[in-house]
C-alpha positions in Angstrom: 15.7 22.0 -5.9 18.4 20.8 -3.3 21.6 20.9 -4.8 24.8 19.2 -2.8 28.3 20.9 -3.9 30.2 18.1 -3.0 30.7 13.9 -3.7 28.7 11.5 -1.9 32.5 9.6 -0.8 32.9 7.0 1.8 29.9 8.1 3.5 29.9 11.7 3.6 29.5 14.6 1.5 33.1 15.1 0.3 34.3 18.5 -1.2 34.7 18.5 -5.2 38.4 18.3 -6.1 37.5 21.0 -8.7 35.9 24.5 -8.6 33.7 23.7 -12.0 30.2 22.6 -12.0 27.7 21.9 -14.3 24.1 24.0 -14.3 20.7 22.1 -13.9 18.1 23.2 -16.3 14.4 22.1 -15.9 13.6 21.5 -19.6 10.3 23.1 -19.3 10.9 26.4 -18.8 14.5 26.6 -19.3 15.5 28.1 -16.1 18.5 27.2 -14.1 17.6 24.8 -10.8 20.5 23.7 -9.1 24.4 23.2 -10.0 26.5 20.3 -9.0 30.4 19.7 -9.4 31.7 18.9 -12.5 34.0 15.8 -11.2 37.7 15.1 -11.8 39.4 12.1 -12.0 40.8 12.6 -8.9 37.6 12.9 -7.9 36.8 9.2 -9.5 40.1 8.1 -7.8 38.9 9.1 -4.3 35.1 7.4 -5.0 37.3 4.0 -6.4 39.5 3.8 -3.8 36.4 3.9 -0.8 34.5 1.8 -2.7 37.8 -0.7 -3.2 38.1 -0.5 0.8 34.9 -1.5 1.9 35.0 -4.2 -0.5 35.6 -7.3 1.9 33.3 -6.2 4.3 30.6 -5.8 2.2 31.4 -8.9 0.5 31.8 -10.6 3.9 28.3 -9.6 4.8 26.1 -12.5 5.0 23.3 -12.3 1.9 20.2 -12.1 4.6 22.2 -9.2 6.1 22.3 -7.2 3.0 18.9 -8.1 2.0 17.6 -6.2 5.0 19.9 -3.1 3.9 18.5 -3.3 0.4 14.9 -3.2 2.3 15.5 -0.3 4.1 16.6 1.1 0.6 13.5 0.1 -0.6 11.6 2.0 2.4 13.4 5.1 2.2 12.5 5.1 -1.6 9.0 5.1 -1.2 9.2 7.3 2.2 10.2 10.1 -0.3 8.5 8.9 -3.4 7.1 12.5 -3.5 9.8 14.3 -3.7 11.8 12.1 -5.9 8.4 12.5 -8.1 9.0 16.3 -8.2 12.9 16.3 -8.4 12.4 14.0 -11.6 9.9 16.1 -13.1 11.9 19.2 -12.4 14.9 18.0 -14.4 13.7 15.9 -16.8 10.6 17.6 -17.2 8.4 14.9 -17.5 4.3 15.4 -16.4 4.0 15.1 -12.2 1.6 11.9 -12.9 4.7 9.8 -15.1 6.9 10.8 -12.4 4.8 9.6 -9.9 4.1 6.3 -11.2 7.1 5.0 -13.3 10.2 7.2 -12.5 9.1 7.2 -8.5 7.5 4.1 -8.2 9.2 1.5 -10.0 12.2 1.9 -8.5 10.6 1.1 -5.4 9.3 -2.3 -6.9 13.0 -3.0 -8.4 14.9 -2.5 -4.9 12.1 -4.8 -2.9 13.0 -7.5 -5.7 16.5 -7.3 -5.2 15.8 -7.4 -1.3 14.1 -10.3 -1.5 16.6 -12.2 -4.3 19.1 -10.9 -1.6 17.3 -13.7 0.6 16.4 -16.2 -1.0 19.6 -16.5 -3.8 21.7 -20.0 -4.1 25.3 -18.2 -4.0 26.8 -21.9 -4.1 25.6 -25.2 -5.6 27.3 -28.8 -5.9 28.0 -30.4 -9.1 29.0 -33.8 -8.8 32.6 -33.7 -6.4 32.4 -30.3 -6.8 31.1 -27.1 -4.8 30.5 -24.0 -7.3 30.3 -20.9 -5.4 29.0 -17.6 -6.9 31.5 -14.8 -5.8 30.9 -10.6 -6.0 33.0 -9.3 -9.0 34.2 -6.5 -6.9 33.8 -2.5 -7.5 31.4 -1.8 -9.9 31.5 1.6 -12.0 27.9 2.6 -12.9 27.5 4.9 -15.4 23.7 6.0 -15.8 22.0 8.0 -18.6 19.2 10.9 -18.1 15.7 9.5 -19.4 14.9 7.4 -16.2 17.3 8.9 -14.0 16.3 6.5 -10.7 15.0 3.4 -12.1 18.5 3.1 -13.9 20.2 3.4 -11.0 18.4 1.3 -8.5 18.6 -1.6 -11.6 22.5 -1.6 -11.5 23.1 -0.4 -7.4 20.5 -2.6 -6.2 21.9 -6.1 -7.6 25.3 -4.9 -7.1 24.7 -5.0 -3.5 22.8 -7.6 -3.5 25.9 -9.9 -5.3 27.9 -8.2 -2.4 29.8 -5.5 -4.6 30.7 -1.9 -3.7 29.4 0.9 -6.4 31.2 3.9 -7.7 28.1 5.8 -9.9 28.0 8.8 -12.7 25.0 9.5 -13.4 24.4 11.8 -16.4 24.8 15.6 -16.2 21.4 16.2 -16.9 19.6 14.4 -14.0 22.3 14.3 -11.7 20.0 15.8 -8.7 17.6 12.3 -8.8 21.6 10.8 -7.9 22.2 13.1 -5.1 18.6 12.2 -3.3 19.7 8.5 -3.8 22.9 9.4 -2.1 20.7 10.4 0.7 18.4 7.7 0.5 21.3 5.2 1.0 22.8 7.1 4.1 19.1 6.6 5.7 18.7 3.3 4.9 22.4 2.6 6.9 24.4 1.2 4.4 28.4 0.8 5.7 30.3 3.6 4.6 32.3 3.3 1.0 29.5 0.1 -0.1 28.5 3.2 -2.6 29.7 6.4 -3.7 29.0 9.1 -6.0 30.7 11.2 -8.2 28.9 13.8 -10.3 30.5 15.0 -13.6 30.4 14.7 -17.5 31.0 11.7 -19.4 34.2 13.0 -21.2 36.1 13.5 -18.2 34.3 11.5 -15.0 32.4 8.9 -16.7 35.9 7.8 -18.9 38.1 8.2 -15.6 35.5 5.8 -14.0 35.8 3.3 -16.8 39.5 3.2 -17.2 40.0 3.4 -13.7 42.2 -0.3 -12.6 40.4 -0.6 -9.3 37.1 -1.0 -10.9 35.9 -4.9 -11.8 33.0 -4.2 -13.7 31.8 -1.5 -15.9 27.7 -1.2 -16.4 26.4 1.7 -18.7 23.3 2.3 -20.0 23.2 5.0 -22.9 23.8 5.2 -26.7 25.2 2.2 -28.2 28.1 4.6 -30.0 29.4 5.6 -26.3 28.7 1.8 -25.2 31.5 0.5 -27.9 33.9 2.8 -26.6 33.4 1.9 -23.7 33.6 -1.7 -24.1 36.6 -1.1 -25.9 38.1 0.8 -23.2 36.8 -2.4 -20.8 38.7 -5.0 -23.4 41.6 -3.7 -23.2 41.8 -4.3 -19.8 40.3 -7.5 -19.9 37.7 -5.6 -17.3 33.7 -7.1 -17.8 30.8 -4.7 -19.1 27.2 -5.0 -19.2 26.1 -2.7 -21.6 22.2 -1.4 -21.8 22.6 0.4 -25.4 20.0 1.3 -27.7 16.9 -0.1 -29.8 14.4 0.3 -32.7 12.1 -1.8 -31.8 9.3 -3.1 -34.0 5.2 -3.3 -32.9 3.9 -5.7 -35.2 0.0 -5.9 -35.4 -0.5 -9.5 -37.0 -3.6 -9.7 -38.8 -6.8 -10.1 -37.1 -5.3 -8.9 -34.2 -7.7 -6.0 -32.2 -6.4 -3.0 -34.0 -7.8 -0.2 -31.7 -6.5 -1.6 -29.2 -3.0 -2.3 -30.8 -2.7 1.2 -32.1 -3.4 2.8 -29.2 -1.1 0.8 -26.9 1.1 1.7 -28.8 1.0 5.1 -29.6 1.0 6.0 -25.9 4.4 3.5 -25.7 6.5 5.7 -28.0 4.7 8.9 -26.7 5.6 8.2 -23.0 8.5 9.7 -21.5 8.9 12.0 -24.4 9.7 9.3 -26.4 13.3 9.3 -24.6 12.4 5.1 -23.8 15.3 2.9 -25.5 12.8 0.0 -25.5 10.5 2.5 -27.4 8.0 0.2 -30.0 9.0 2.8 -32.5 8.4 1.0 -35.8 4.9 -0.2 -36.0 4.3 -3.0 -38.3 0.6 -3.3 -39.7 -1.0 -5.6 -42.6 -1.4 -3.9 -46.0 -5.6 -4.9 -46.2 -5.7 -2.5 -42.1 -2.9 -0.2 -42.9 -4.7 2.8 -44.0 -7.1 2.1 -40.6 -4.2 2.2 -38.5 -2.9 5.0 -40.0 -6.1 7.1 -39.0 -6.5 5.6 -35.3 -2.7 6.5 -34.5 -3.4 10.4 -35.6 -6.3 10.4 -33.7 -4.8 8.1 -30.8 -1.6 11.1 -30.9 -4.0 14.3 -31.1 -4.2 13.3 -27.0 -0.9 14.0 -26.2 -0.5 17.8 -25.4 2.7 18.9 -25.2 2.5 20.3 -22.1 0.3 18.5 -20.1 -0.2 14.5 -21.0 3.6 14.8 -23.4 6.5 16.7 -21.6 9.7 18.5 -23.5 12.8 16.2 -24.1 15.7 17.1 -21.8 17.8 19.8 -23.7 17.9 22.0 -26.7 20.7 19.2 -28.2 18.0 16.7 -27.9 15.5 18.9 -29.3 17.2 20.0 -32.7 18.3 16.2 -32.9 14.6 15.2 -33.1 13.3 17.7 -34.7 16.1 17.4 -37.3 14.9 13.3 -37.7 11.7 14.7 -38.4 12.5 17.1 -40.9 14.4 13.7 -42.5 11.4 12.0 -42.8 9.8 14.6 -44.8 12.7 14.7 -46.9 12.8 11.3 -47.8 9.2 10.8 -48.6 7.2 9.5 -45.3 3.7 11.0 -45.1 2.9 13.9 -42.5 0.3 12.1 -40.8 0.6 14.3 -37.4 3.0 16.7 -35.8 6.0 17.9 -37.8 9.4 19.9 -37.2 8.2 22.7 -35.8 8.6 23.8 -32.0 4.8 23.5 -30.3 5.8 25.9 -27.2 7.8 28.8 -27.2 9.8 28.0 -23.8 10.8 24.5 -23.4 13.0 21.7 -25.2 9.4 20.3 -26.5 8.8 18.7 -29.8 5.3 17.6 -31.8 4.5 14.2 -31.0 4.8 12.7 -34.7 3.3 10.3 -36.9 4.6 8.8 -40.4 2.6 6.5 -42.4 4.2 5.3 -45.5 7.5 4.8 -44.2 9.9 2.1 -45.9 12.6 0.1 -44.2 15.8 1.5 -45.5 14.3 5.6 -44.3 16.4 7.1 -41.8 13.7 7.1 -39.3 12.9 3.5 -39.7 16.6 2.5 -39.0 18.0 5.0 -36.3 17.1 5.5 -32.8 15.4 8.8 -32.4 14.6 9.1 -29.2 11.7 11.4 -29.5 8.0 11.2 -29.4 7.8 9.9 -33.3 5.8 7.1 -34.6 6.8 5.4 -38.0 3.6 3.1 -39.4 5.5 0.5 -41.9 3.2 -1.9 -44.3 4.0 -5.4 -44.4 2.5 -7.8 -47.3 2.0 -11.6 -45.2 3.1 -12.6 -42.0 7.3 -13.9 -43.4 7.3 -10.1 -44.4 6.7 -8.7 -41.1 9.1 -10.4 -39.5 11.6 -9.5 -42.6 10.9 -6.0 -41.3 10.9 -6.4 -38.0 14.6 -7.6 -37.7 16.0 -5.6 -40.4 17.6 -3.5 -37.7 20.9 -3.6 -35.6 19.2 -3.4 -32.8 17.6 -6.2 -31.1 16.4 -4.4 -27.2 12.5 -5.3 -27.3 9.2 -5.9 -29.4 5.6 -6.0 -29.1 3.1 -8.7 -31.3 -0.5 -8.5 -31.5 -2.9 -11.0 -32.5 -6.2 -13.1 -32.0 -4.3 -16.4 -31.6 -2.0 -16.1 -28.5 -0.5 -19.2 -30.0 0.1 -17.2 -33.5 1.5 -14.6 -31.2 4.3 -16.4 -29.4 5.3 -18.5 -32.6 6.5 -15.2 -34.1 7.7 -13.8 -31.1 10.0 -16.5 -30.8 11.2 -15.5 -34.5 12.0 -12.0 -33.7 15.8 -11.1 -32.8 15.3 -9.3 -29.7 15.6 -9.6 -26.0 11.9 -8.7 -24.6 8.5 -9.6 -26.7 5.4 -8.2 -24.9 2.1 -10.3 -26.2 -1.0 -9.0 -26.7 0.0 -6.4 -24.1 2.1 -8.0 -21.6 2.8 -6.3 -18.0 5.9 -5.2 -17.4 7.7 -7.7 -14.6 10.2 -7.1 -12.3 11.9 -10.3 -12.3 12.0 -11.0 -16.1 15.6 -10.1 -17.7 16.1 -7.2 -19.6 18.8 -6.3 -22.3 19.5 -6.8 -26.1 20.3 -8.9 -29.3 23.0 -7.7 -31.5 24.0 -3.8 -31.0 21.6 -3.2 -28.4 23.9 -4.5 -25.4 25.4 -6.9 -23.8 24.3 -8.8 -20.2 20.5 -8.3 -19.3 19.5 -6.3 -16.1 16.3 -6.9 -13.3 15.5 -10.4 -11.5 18.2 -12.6 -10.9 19.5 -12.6 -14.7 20.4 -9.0 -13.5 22.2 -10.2 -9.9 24.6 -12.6 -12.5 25.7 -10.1 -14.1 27.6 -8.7 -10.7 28.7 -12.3 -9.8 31.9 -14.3 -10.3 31.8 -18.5 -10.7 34.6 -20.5 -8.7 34.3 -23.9 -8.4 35.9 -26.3 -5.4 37.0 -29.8 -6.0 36.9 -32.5 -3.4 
């Protein structure tokens, strides 16, 4: 893999202030790909301060003019879909086809949104004697975790320019050579040096420089919901705005004379794609006491498909792997019933971990009530339709949902009930345009469509 030794800075490849760097490992096989600079704060200093100069241009820039930018972004994405396909897979480890289609491709569809919100867009409106315009915040810090290392980063850079606001990004250690190839992809597509910038590094020291950092307006992370309070905190004390992505538990609820097969299998292969590393994962599945034992039996044989391997790939390191294997062992402990998988490591080389099915899990287990992130399945029982949706919000997470049932009208009715930011019905597509983000601990602001170009926008209002 291709491997730059230096930050993407006022655009050009910029030597690291430091002589540290951090190894790539593909999670696969375990063997060492690349190695990028650990970043310094200096380093952040350096990416902030371009990114704070080319502010008024970029700002300045009429919308249709950075539409057409965001376009070409959009082209050079899917001009080297392929290899951003295999980079992805070689550092996150995920099968070629997954890569292809989701980590490759919908980031493609993202950017062409933003391009054409970028167009089309009201950035002022009149309300009685006065004229509201909507302004760019200014720098934006994105901070981007490992499990979709592009499609994270297009959803934050791509609305960021699109609002007219210069980007200073960290990706995460892990996947930080999907950011590099962005890097590139940005230089191709023209856009004026210093709009965005990248500095590779760890959290601890590059990702807290970023956030603290007084030239940066806006903070947007996407990762665990433990890192996003500090971070927030960090943000409130200097009054600085966030939009935080955090993380879910979110509840599949099979209503009663909804079709089951159908249902199960959904969503088995939702919690099983992507390693289970999804925060919107459907991770609790909800089923009626009188189908329960059913459902039970479709979701082993539904998960006796995924081979780790070849359909299911590993998780991304040997911390994630002990973390979910450990959640597994937990469920054991407290009781859940074995239905598929189990602790123990199916391949000898590789981060991987038994897809994994519980049936008889209870709402206050462990692995009913914290986010795994890991191919694992909990099947709860619910007595009548009040009970379900007891379960389903019993949780400090609110990020997303699925309902099933005959009556779409049924459906929606309890969708509406459930405290959570996205409800897919009956299997819903996913859509481009439709906000994304939590309830309660699961975040704050929503990302994609134009919910997601507010987030990097600023309200002043003119009085005549």
């Amino acid at each position: 893999m291709k491997a730059h030794d230096g930050m993407y800075i006022g655009g050009e490849w910029r030597p690291a202030v430091g002589r540290d760097t951090i190894a790539v490992v593909n999670p696969a096989d375990e063997q060492v790909i690349g190695h990028v600079p650990a970043g310094t704060a200096e380093d952040v200093d350096a990416a902030v301060r371009a990114a704070r100069a080319a502010f008024p241009g970029w700002a300045a820039t009429p919308p249709a003019r950075r539409a057409e930018l965001i376009a070409a972004l959009r082209d050079a994405l899917a001009a080297r879909k392929d290899e951003i396909a295999e980079t992805v897979t070689a550092e996150l480890g995920s099968p070629l086809p997954l890569s292809q289609m989701v980590h490759a491709g919908v980031p493609v569809l993202v950017a062409g949104s933003y391009a054409d919100l970028a167009a089309s867009y009201s950035f002022e409106e009149k309300l009685g004697n006065s004229t509201v315009l909507l302004e760019p915040v200014g720098v934006v810090g994105a901070i981007t975790p490992w499990n979709y290392p592009l499609h994270q980063i297009v959803a934050k850079v791509a609305p960021a320019l699109a609002a007219g606001c210069t980007v200073v990004l960290k990706p995460a250690e892990d996947t930080p050579l999907t950011a590099q190839l962005f890097a590139e992809v940005t230089q191709e597509a023209g856009l004026p040096a210093g709009v965005f910038n990248l500095v590779t590094g760890i959290g601890a020291v590059a990702g807290q420089a970023l956030a603290e950092h007084e030239g940066v307006d806006l903070v947007s992370f996407t990762g665990s919901t433990a890192v996003g309070k500090q971070i927030g905190a960090t943000a409130g004390a200097a009054v600085k705005r966030v939009a935080l992505e955090l993380g879910g538990k979110s509840a599949n609820v099979i209503l009663p004379g909804a079709d089951l097969a159908k249902a199960v299998n959904v969503g088995v292969a939702n919690v099983m794609s992507n390693s289970g590393q999804t925060c919107s994962a459907w991770t609790r599945m909800l089923v009626d006491a009188e189908r329960y034992e059913e459902a039970v039996a479709l979701a082993a044989a539904a998960v006796a498909k995924y081979v780790p391997g070849e359909r299911v790939g590993p998780v991304v390191n040997a911390k994630q792997q002990a973390r979910v294997r450990g959640y597994i062992e937990k469920g054991v402990e407290e009781g859940a019933r074995l239905v598929a998988g189990g602790p123990e490591a199916p391949k000898e080389q590789g981060y991987y971990v038994s897809p994994t099915v519980f049936a008889d899990v209870t709402p206050e287990m462990t692995i009913a009530r914290e986010e795994i992130f890991g191919p694992v399945l909990s099947i709860l029982r619910y007595e009548d339709v009040d009970d379900a949706l007891r379960i389903a919000n019993d949780t400090v997470y609110g990020l997303a949902g699925a309902v099933w049932g005959a009556d779409e009208a049924e459906a929606v009715a309890f969708a509406r009930r459930m405290d959570t930011g996205q409800v897919d019905i009956n299997g819903g597509r996913f859509n481009p345009l439709a906000p994304f983000g939590g309830y309660k601990q699961s975040g704050v602001g929503r990302e994609l469509g134009p919910h997601g170009l507010s987030e990097y926008l600023q309200t002043k209002s003119l009085q005549f």
